[in-house]
Structures are given as structure tokens and as C-alpha cells.
C-alpha positions in Angstrom: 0.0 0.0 0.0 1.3 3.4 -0.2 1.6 5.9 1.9 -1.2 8.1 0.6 -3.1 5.6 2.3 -2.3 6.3 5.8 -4.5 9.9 5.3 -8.0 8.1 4.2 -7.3 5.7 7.4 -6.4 8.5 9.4 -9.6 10.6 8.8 -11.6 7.2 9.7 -10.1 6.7 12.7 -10.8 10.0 13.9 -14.4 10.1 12.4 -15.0 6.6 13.9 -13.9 8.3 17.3 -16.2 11.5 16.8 -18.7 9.3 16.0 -18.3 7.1 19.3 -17.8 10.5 21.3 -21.1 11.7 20.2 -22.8 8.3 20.8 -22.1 8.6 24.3 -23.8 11.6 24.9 -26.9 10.8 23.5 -26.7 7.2 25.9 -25.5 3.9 24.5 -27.4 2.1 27.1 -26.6 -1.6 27.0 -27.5 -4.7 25.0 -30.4 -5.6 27.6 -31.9 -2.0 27.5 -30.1 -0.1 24.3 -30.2 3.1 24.0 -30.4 5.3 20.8 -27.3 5.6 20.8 -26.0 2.1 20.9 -26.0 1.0 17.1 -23.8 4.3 15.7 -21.6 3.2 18.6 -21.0 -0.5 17.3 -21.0 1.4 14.1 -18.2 3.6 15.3 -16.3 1.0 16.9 -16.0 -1.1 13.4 -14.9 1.5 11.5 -12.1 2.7 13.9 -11.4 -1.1 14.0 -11.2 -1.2 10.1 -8.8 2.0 9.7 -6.8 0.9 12.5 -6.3 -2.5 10.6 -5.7 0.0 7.2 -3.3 2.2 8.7 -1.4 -1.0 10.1 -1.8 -2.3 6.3 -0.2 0.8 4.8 3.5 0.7 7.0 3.2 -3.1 7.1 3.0 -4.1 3.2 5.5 -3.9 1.1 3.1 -3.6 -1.9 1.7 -0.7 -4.1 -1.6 -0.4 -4.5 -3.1 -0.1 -7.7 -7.0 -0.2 -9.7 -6.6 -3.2 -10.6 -7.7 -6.4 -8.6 -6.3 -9.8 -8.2 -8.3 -11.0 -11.3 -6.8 -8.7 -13.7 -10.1 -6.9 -13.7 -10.3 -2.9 -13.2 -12.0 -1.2 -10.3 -15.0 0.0 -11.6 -15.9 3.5 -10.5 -19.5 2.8 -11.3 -20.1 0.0 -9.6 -18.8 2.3 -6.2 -21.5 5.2 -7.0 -24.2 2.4 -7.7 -23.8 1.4 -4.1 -24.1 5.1 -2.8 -27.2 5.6 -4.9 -28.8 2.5 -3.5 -27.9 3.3 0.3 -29.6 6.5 -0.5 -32.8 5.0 -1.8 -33.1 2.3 0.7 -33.0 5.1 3.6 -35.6 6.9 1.2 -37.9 3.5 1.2 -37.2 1.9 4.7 -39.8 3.7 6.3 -43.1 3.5 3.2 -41.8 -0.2 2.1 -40.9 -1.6 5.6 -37.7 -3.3 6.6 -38.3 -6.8 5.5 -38.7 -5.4 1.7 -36.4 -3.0 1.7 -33.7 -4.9 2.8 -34.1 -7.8 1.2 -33.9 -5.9 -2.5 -30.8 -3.7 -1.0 -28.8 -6.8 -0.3 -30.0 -8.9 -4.0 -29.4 -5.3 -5.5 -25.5 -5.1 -3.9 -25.2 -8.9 -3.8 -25.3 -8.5 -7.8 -23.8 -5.5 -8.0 -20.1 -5.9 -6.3 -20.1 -9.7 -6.8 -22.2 -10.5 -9.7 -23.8 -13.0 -7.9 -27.2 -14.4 -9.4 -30.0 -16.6 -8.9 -30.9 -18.8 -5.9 -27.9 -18.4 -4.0 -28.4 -15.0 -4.5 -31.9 -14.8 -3.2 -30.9 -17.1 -0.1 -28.0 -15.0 0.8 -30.0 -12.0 0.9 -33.2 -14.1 2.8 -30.6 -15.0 5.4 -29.0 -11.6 5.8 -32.8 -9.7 6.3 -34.1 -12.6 9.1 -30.7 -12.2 10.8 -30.7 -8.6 11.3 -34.6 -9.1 11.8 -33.7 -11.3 14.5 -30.8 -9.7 16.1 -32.9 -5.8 16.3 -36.2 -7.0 16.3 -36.2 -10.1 19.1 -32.9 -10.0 20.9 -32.1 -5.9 21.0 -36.3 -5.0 21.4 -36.4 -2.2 18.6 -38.6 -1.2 16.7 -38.6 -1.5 12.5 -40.7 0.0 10.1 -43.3 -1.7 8.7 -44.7 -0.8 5.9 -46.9 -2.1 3.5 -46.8 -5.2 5.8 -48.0 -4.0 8.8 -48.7 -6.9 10.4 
């Protein structure tokens, strides 16, 4: 990696901390009772954990980083503003759509977007990921999830 690296990780780690900072003052709570501020916190906590591991990366490695991947294949620039547009519109739909829907055409939509995966495995992949974070916020963290058009 090369040292122009070290400033993108360094502006993570200190927006992971900013976020965490501000996190605490408007309560974390804990996993029994969370507070509002508990999921930008865990949110927080990843990312510094990812530029941390990307700073390390960029004195470690010996390597330059290029566009191109393992594969041969080039980055595509596209693909990277695709996955911005659709966070965008899911925030925009979560709330008349309802989670279940929502999230279940965000992850097919990224699913084939950055990994060109299709069909079943596909479909189950993205099945699995909506009941899991279903399960995880809904039933073991006690929040509440829009739920749109199926309000049941």
C-alpha cells in the first residue's frame, strides 16, 4: 500500500472516534436495555477497527496499491457510485416499504452488483441476511422496525 493511504485511514479513525464521542452523549445504554445511541456506537467501533487494521496495512505491506484487482479486472468507479445511490434509496424507502422489503432488494441489488452473484444463491443470501438482522434488532435488541406495506 502506499503511503497516501495512511491519510483516508487516518480521517476514519478520527471520524470513527467523533462518532463514538457523540454516541455517548446521547446514551448507548446496554444490550439488555439499548439506548439510541447504541447502534452508531458499534457502528463507530468497526470502523475505527477497520482503519486501524488500514493504517497498520499501509507501514506493514510492502506492496503498491493499484485499480486493478487480483483477477486482472479494473475497479470500476461505477459499480462504487451504484452502491451510494442504492444506500440513499433504501434510507428513502425503509420507512413507506418496511424493513423486511427493503432490505431484502438492498442486499440482492449489492449482492449482484459488487459480486455478480445471481439466482438462488443470490436470493438465499440476501433471505438470510434480512431474518438475521430481523432477528438480532427485532427479538434479541427489542427495537422497533418499520413496517410498511406489511404491517402486520
Amino acid at each position: 500500500m502506499k503511503s497516501g493511504d495512511r491519510i483516508p485511514a487516518l480521517f476514519f479513525l478520527a471520524l470513527s472516534v467523533f462518532i463514538c464521542q457523540q454516541s455517548v452523549v446521547i446514551e448507548v445504554g446496554s444490550l439488555g436495555q439499548p439506548g439510541p445511541g447504541l447502534l452508531p456506537f458499534g457502528a463507530g467501533l468497526a470502523m475505527g477497527g477497520l482503519a486501524i487494521w488500514f493504517l497498520i496495512q499501509s507501514f506493514v505491506s510492502k506492496e503498491s496499491r493499484s485499480d486493478v484487482s487480483q483477477d486482472g479486472s479494473t475497479f470500476k468507479r461505477g459499480r462504487f457510485f451504484m452502491v451510494c445511490v442504492s444506500l440513499f434509496v433504501y434510507t428513502s424507502a425503509v420507512n413507506r416499504l418496511g424493513f423486511f422489503l427493503t432490505t431484502f432488494l438492498f442486499v440482492v441489488f449489492v449482492l449482484w452488483l459488487v459480486e455478480s452473484k445471481k439466482g438462488w444463491r443470490t436470493l438465499l443470501e440476501a433471505m438470510l441476511i434480512t431474518v438475521g438482522n430481523y432477528l438480532l434488532f427485532v427479538k434479541w435488541l427489542g427495537l422497533g422496525l418499520p413496517a410498511g406495506i406489511f404491517a402486520w
